[in-house]
C-alpha positions in Angstrom: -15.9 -14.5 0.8 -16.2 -11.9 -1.5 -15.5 -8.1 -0.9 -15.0 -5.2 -2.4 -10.7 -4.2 -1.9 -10.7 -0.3 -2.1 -6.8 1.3 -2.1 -6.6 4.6 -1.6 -3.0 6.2 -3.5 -1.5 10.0 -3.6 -2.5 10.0 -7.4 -4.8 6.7 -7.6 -8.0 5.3 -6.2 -8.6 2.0 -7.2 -10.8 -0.8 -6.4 -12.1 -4.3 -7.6 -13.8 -7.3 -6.3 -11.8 -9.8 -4.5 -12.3 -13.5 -4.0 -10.7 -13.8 -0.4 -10.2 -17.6 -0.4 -8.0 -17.3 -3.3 -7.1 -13.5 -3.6 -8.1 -13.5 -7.5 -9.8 -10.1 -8.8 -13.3 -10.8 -9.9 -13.1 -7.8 -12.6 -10.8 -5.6 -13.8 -9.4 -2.7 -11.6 -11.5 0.6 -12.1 -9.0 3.8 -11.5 -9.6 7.4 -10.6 -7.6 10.0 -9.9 -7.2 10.9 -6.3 -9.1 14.5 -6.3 -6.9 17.7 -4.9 -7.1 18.8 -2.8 -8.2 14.7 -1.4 -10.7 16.2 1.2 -12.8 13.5 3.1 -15.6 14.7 0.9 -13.7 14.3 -2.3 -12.5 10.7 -1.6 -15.6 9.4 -0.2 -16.8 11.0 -3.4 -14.8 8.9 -6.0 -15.1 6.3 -3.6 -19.0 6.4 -4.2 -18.1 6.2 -7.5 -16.3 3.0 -8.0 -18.8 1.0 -5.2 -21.4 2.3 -7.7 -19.2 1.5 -10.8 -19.8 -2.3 -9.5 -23.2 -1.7 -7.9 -21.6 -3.4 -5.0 -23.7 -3.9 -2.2 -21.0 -6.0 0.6 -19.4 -5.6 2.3 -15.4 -3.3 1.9 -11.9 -3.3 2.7 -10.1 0.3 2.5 -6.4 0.6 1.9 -5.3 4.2 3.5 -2.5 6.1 2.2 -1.9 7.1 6.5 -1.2 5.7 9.7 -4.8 4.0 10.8 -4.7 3.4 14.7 -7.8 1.7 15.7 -9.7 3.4 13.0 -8.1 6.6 13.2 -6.6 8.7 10.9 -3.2 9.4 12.6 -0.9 11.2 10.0 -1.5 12.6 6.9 1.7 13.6 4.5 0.2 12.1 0.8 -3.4 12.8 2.2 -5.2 16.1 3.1 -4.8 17.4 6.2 -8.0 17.5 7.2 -8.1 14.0 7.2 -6.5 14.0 10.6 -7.8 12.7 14.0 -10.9 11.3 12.0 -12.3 8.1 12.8 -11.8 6.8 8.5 -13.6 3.0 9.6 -16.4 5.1 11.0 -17.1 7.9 8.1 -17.0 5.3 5.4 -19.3 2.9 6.9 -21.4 5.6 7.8 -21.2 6.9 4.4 -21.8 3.5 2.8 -24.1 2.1 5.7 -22.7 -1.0 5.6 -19.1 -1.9 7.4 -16.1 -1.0 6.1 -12.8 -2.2 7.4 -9.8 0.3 7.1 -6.2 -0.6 7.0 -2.7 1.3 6.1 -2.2 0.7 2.5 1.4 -0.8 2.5 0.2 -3.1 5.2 -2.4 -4.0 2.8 -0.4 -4.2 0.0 2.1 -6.6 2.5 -0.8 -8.7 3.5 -1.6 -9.7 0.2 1.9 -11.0 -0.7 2.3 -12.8 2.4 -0.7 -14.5 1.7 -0.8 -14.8 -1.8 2.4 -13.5 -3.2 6.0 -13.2 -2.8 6.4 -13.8 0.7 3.8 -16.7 1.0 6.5 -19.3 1.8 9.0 -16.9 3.7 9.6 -16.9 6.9 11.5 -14.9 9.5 11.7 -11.0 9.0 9.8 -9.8 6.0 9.9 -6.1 4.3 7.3 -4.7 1.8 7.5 -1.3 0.3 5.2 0.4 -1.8 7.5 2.8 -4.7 5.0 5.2 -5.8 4.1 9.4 -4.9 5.7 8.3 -1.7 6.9 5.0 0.3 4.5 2.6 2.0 6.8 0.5 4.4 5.2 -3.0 6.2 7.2 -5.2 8.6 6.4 -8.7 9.5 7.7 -11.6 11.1 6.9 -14.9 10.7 3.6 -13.5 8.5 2.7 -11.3 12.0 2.2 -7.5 11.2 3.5 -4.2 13.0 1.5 -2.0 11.7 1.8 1.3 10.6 5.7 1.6 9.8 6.3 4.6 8.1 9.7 4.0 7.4 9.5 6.4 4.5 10.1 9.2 6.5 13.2 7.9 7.9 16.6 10.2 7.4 19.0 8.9 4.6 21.7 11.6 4.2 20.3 14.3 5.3 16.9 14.7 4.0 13.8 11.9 4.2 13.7 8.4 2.7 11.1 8.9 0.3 12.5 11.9 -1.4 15.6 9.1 -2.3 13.3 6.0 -3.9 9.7 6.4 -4.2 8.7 6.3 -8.0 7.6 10.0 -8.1 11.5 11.3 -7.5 12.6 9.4 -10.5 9.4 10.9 -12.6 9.8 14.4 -11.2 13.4 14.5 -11.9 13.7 12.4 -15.0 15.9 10.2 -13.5 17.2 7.2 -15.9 16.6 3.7 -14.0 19.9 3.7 -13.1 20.0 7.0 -11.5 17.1 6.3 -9.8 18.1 2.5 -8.6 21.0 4.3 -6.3 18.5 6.0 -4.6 16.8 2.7 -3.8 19.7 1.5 -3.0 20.7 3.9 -0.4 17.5 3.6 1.5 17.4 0.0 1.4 20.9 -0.1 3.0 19.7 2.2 5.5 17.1 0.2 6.3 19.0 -2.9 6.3 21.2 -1.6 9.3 18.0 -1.1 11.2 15.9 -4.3 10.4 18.3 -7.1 9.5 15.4 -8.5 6.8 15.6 -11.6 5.3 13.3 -10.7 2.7 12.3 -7.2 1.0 9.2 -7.2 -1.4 9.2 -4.2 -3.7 5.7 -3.2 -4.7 3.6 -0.3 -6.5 3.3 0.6 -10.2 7.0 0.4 -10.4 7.1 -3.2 -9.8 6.0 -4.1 -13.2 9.2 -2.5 -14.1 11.2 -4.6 -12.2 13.6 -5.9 -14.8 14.8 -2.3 -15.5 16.2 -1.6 -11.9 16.5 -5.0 -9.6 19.4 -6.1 -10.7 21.1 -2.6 -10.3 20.8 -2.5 -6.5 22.9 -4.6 -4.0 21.8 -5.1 -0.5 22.5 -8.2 1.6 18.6 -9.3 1.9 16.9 -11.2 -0.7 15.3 -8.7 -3.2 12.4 -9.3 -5.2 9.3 -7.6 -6.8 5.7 -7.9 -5.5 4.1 -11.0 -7.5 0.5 -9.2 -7.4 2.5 -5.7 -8.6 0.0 -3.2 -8.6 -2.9 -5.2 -7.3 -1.7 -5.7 -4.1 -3.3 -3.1 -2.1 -6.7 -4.0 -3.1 -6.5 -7.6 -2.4 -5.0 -7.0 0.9 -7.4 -4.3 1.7 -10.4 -7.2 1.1 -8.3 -9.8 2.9 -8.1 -7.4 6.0 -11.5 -7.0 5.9 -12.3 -10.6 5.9 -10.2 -11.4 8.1 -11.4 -8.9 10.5 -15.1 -9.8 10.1 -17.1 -10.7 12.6 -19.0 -13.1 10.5 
């Protein structure tokens, strides 16, 4: 099956075609930058953009930079606000008029590694974060999802998670790796204490990186980088989707 993965970012909006049987990208990824303010009407905007950049006429998978309960847009921190309470699965299949299948974008991302990636053979209790303008947390165990995690937001010393590890402290403050591999370090520990994973997947843009900052951080669970980096939220945005189809 073939569908269009679309993943939604603070800064990004990507997409690409995605073979679901194998979760190989059919093209190259087409970026934009994620308009601000990111109004409905500016995303579904750039989002019109890329399905026409393909002239795709599918069926798509949404990755959502929120927690998505049953369609609905239930937070909103790297996403406007007046995004909230709004039925997402609904406005962008009406937009599109054809279905579109929405899904948080670190449970995407996760998805697509426990299918395809880094956590394909792994069992037991199974961590991915997403590193980027904030953190994208998704827990599963033995390959089942709880969704919509936002462990991001969880206190580390006094102040949120994020504001310790995702990729955009360590840009906005110039951090060296180093510097900013403590930070990941803390939160991870924190984490650890709650979750007892056997496995933590880091993802985003920074996982391309990985060899500049892995080896700096010691927690007790295995640690390793996403193996589809970047390219993780669209395929698991199309898997969703396929998955959830009622074909």
């Amino acid at each position: 099956m073939q569908i269009l993965g679309l993943d939604i970012g603070g800064t990004g909006i990507k997409a690409a075609p995605v073979d679901c049987s194998t979760g190989k990208l059919l093209a190259d990824v087409e970026r934009r930058d994620t308009p601000q303010p990111a109004t409905p009407e500016a995303v579904l905007e750039v989002a019109q953009e890329l399905v026409e950049y393909f002239a795709w006429q599918g069926p798509i998978g949404c990755g959502f930079p929120a927690v998505v309960q049953r369609g609905i847009v239930r937070t909103a921190s790297n996403i406007d606000q007046r995004w909230l309470h709004c039925d997402v699965a609904a406005r962008f299949s009406q937009h599109f008029d054809r279905q579109v299948t929405v899904i948080n974008d670190a449970d995407a991302a996760g998805l697509a590694e426990i299918t395809f990636g880094a956590g394909r053979e792994v069992m037991g209790t199974l961590l991915m974060l997403t590193l980027g303008t904030g953190i994208g947390t998704a827990l599963f165990h033995d390959h089942d999802l709880l969704p919509n995690l936002e462990l991001g937001q969880i206190s580390v010393r006094g102040k949120p998670g994020h504001e310790w590890a995702a990729a955009s402290v360590r840009e906005d403050q110039n951090q060296s790796w180093e510097q900013w591999a403590q930070g990941v370090e803390l939160f991870l520990q924190t984490i650890e204490v709650m979750l007892w994973p056997d496995l933590i997947i880091l993802g985003g843009g920074v996982s391309k990186d990985a060899d500049q900052f892995l080896d700096r951080i010691r927690i007790r669970a295995k640690l390793v980088p996403a193996r589809l980096t970047n390219d993780a939220g669209i395929i698991g945005a199309a898997l969703f989707a396929a998955q959830t189809s009622p074909e």
